[in-house]
C-alpha positions, 0 to 999 in steps of 0.5 A: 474493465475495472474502476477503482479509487487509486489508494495506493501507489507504492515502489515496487521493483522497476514500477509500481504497485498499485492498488484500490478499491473497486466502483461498482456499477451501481455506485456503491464501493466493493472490494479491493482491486490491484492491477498486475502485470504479467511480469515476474513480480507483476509491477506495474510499469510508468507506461502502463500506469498512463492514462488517457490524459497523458498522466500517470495515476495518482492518489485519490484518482478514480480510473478505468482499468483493462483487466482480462483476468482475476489472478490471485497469488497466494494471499494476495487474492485481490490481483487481477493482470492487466490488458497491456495494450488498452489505455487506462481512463481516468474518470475522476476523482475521489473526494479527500473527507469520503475516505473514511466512510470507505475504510476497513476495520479489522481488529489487528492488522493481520497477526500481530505477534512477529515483529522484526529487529527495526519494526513492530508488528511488522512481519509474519512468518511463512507458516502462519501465512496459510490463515491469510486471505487478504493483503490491503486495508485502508485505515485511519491512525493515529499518533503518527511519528516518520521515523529515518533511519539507516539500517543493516549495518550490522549486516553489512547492507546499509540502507537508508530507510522510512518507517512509519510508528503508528497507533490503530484500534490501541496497538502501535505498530511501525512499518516500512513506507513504500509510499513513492511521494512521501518516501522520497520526500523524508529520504531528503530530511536528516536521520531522525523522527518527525512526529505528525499531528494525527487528529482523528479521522485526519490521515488515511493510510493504505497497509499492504502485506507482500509477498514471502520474502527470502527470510520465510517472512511477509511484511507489513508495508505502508503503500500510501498515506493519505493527508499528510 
């Protein structure tokens, strides 16, 4: 069993991807957990993700998960597969003003050096990949803009779009949300960019890196934000 503080909750495939950090029997918060299905792409699926309650984990939940093994892929060593037949349990839940003594502080989040034509900073290419190890940060930005946005035209692939613009320790930066709540929730606004008032320490956000896409690239994803 593994008993995490869910702190992201993000589209992925026909499920989930989940992730948190770990509650450690003494109290004290350790590293980072994300539960993996035994699947291709290892999502997580709305009944597995179900807990004892009837409900499906959410944000800021503390849970017991099942796990039967840590399984790492590539870069992303904090997978471990899940038990798909044991109910996960929720235990509580985690207090919105303590996040920020949890956050991480990295100084660049990863390789700041690739962006991608809608993004910034928002990419790494697969060559670089081999100094990472390590796919989640928890982090407190600041001036925050939610851009919406169809992109790929030029392509011929359209597609309406979130991303996020933020600042962190200095740097701006603009990735794609893949968080499920608030994706959904500006998918529903017109085209446009929505600027956030991000006083200090006030909004919380999870940052993930997934895996090689088809271009030879791993993008920077913003899986959750937390108190917008």
């Amino acid at each position: 069993m593994k008993k995490i503080i869910c702190l992201a909750k993000s589209h992925k495939i026909s499920g989930y991807c989940i992730a948190g950090k770990e509650i450690l029997y003494n109290g004290t918060i350790g590293g980072w957990i994300r539960p993996v299905s035994s699947r291709i792409f290892e999502e997580i699926s709305k009944h597995e993700c179900k807990m004892n309650n009837n409900c499906e984990t959410i944000l800021l939940d503390i849970v017991k998960i099942p796990v039967m093994r840590h399984n790492p892929s590539y870069f992303q060593c904090e997978n471990h597969l899940i038990d798909e037949n044991i109910t996960w349990k929720k235990e509580g839940v985690f207090q919105y003003g303590d996040l920020i003594n949890i956050c991480d502080n990295p100084e660049y989040l990863w390789n700041p050096d690739n962006s991608s034509g809608s993004g910034i900073r928002d990419r790494i290419k697969e060559s670089d990949m081999e100094k990472i190890n390590n796919s989640l940060y928890l982090i407190s930005p600041t001036n925050l803009t939610i851009y919406v946005k169809t992109e790929g035209e030029y392509f011929g692939n359209p597609r309406r779009r979130v991303r996020a613009l933020f600042t962190y320790n200095g740097t701006q930066y603009k990735f794609s949300v893949t968080d499920l709540v608030q994706r959904n929730t500006y998918l529903e606004k017109d085209d446009g960019k929505y600027i956030i008032n991000t006083p200090e320490n006030n909004i919380f956000m999870c940052i993930s890196l997934g895996l090689l896409h088809t271009d030879k690239y791993c993008y920077k994803l913003v899986s959750s934000i937390i108190g917008l």
